[in-house]
N, C-alpha and C positions, 0 to 999 in steps of 0.2 A: 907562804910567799910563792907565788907562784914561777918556777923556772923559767928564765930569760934565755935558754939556749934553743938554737935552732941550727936544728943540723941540715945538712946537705950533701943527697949523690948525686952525680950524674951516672947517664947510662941509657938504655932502650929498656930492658926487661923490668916493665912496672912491676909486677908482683916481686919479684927478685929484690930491687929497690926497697920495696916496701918495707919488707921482711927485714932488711938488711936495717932499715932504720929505726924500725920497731925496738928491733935487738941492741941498737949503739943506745936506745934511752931508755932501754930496760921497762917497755911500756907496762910491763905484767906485772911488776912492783906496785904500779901505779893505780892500778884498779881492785876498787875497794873490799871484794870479795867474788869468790868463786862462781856462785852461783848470780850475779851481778847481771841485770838488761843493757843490755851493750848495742849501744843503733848507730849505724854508718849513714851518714847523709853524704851523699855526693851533689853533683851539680848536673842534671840533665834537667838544663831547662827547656830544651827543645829536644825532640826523636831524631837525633840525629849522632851518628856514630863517634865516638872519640877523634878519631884521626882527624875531625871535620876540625877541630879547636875548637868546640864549644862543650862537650861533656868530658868528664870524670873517667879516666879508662880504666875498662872491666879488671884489668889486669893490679891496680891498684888493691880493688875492693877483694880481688882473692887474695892476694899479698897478707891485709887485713886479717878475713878469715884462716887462713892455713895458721897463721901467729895465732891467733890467738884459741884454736882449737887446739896448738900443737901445746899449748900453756893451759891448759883444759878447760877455760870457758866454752862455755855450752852456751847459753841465750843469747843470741848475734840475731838481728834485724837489721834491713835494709830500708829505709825511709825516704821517701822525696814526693813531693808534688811540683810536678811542672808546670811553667807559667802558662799565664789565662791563655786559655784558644787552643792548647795543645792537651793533647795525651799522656800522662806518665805510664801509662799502662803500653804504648806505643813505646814509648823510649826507653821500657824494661827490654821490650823483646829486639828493636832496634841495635842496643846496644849491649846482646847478650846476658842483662842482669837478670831474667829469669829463668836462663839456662843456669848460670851460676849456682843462684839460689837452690836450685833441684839437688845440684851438683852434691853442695856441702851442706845441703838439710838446713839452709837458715831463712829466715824471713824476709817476706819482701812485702813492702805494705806502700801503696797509695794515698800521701796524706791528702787529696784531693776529698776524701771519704773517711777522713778520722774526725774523730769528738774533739772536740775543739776547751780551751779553758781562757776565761776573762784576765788578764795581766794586768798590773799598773804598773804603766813605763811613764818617763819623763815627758812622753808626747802623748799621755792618756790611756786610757784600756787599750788591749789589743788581743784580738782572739789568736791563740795559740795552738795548734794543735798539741793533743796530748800525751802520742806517741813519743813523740821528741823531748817534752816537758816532763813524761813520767820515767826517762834512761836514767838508769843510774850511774852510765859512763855512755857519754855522746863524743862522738868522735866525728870531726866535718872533714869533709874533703870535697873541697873547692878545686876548680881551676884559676889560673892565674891568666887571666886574659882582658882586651880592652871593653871598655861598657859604652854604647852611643851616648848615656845620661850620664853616668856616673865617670866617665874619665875609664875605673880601671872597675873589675868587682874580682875580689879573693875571698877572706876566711867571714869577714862581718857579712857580706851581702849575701851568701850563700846559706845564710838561717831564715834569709825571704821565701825559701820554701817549704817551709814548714810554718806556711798561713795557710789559711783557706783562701780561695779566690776571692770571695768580695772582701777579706782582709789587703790583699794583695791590691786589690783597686783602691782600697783606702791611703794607701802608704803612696801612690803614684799623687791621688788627692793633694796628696801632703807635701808633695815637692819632693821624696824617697830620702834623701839626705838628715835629717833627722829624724822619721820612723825608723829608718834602719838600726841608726847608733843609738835609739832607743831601745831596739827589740834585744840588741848585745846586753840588756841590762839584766833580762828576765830569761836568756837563751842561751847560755854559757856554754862553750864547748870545752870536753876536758883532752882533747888531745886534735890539735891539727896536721892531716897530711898536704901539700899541696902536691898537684897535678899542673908541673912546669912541663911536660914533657913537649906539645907542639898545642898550646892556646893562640888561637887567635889574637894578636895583641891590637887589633882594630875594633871589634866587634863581638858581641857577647852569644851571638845566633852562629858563628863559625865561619867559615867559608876560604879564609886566607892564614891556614895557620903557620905556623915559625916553630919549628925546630928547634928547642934548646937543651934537651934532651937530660930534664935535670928533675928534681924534689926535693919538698923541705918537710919538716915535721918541727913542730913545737908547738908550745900551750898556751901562748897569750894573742888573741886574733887581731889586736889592736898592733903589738910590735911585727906578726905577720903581715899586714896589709902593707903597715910601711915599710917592711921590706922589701914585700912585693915592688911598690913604688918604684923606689932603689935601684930595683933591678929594671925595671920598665924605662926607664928615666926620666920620673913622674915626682915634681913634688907633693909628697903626703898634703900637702896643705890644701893643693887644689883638687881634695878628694875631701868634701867638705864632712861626711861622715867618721873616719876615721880620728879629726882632732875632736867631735863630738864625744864620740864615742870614748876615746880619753876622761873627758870633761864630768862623762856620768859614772866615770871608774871602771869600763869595762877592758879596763886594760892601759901601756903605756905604750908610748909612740918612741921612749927612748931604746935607742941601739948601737950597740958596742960593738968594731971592730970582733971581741975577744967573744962577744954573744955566737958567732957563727963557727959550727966546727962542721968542716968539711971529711967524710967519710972518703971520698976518694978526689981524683982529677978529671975536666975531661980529658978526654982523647984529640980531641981537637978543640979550637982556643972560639968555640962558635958562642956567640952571649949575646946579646939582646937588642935587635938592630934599633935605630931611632923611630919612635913613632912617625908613621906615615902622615895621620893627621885627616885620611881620607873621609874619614864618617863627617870629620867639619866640615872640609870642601864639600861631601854631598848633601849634606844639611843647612845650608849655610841662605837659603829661599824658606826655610820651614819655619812657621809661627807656633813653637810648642810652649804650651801652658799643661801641666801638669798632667803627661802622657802614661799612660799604662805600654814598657816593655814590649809586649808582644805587639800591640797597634805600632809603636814605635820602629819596633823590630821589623816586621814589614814592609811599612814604607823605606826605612834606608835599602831591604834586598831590594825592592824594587830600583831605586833611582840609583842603587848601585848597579844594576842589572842594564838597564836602560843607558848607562855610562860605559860601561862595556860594550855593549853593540853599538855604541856612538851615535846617541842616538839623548843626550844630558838633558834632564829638566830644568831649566833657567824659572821658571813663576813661582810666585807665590804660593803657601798652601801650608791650611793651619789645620793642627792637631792636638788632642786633649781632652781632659776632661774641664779644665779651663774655661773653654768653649761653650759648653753643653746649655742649652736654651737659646742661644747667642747668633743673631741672622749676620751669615759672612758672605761679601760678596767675592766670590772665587773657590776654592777644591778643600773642601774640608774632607777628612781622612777618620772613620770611624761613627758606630753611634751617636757620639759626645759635637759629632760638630754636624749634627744632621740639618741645622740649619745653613748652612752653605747653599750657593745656588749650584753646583758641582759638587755630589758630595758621593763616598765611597761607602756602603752600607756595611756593617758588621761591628763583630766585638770579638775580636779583635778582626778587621777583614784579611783577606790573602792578600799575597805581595801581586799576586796574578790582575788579580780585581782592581788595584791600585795603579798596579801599570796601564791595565788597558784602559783607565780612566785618562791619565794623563796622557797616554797615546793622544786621545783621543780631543785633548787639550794643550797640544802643544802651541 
């Protein structure tokens, strides 16, 4: 049966934290033998630094390794592929993970460029990378932050990087909400840290993070997510993967009071202010049909950006893969809606490119 507790520090010193939470659930019991492939995924879905709220901080992932070498596992791996249009091999060096890796002699692998394996999930095959698929102890570490598609993404949406890209466009294909709580079926994590310390709780690319200076650790990503929830002040329900993801057993959505054992206090009483709500207001003109993340991700910096300098896009303007073959009359955003009479070229394009289109179309 899988443990229903989830604990909780607050604090600044991630690695510190880490270590500290490792040690309250005895994770070294946990893992099946000594010489054991033990892979850390974290969340850099874009090169951009921690502090931004959208990646996984360095300071977690040493946390990680210092425990678990001080408990003599030796095979420790570093796993992630960042979404379509970016770098992971950018977002090592950005965010200090292959200094790390140098550091403490462990792995660090690009699944952008791994072998991949066929899965049957409840939404059909799904190529898998097999890094991730062949750990014998896989360990996620997500952030806790807001998603423009998804409402929120924590522990289930953070195994989306361990697809290969045209995987990854498949599951946008798909509407994201049940590929996901599909892929929880065949991609089980055996130990979750969250990275609550400053996630952006708007936006999944960063840019406005929130201080709440906290983590959790526990094993079931389905009762993690709704926690996450919880704490965001999001109900689980309108995160339509999470009650799926239940539905195909990849976990439970129930949560007890008695399930949370706090390791310490804050220092100050700071906790989770109310969603802003801003990515709706700036999305609120956009006709999206089954959009790929990064194209996604884009256009909101942009019309966030353009909202800031006061300067708001009020038209129309459709994006997706939805789209794709399909003559629109006005700003299509992406390969997929090249039929637009106004259209933004790329896969995924810049936010750069996107603005100066709508500049130019106000």
């Amino acid at each position: 049966m899988t443990d229903r507790t989830i604990y909780t520090i607050y604090g600044t010193d991630a690695c510190a934290m880490t270590m500290a939470l490792m040690e309250k659930a005895d994770v070294a019991s946990r893992i099946p033998k000594k010489d054991a492939r033990i892979c850390m995924k974290p969340n850099l879905v874009v090169a951009k630094p921690p502090e931004s709220g959208a990646t996984t901080h360095t300071g977690i992932l040493e946390g990680v390794i210092r425990y678990l070498q001080d408990h003599g596992f030796t095979h420790i791996d570093i796993i992630e592929g960042s979404w379509v249009g970016d770098s992971t091999r950018r977002a090592f060096s950005v965010t200090g993970y292959d200094k790390l890796a140098k550091k403490y002699g462990v792995g660090l692998y690009d699944l952008k460029g791994d072998d991949t394996r066929s899965m049957p999930t409840p939404a059909g095959n799904f190529d898998v990378c097999c890094r991730a698929l062949d750990a014998d102890y896989l360990i996620n570490l997500p952030v806790l932050k807001g998603h423009c598609q998804t409402v929120m993404t924590c522990a289930l949406k953070n195994g989306k990087g361990c697809l290969p890209d045209r995987e990854k466009r498949h599951f946008h294909s798909m509407g994201l909400m049940k590929p996901i709580a599909a892929l929880s079926t065949v991609l089980k994590p055996d130990l979750i840290l969250v990275d609550s310390i400053c996630g952006d709780l708007n936006f999944e690319e960063g840019g406005t993070p929130v201080q709440t200076n906290r983590m959790m650790l526990g094993f079931d990503p389905v009762q993690m997510d709704t926690y996450g929830c919880r704490l965001m002040g999001i109900d689980p329900y309108e995160v339509d993967y999470i009650p799926l993801a239940e539905k195909y057993g990849s976990g439970s959505m129930e949560l007890r009071e008695e399930d949370i054992v706090f390791l310490n206090q804050p220092k100050d009483a700071r906790g989770f202010p109310p969603r802003s709500g801003i990515v709706s207001s700036l999305t609120r003109n956009v006709q999206q049909k089954n959009a790929c993340s990064a194209c996604y991700g884009s256009l909101v910096h942009a019309l966030y950006r353009m909202q800031e300098e006061g300067r708001p896009f009020k038209k129309n303007i459709w994006i997706g893969q939805g789209y794709e073959g399909q003559a629109i009359e006005g700003i299509g955003i992406g390969r997929c809606c090249a039929g637009a009479t106004k259209n933004v070229p790329g896969c995924p394009p810049s936010a750069e490119a996107i603005m100066k289109l709508l500049e130019e179309n106000r």
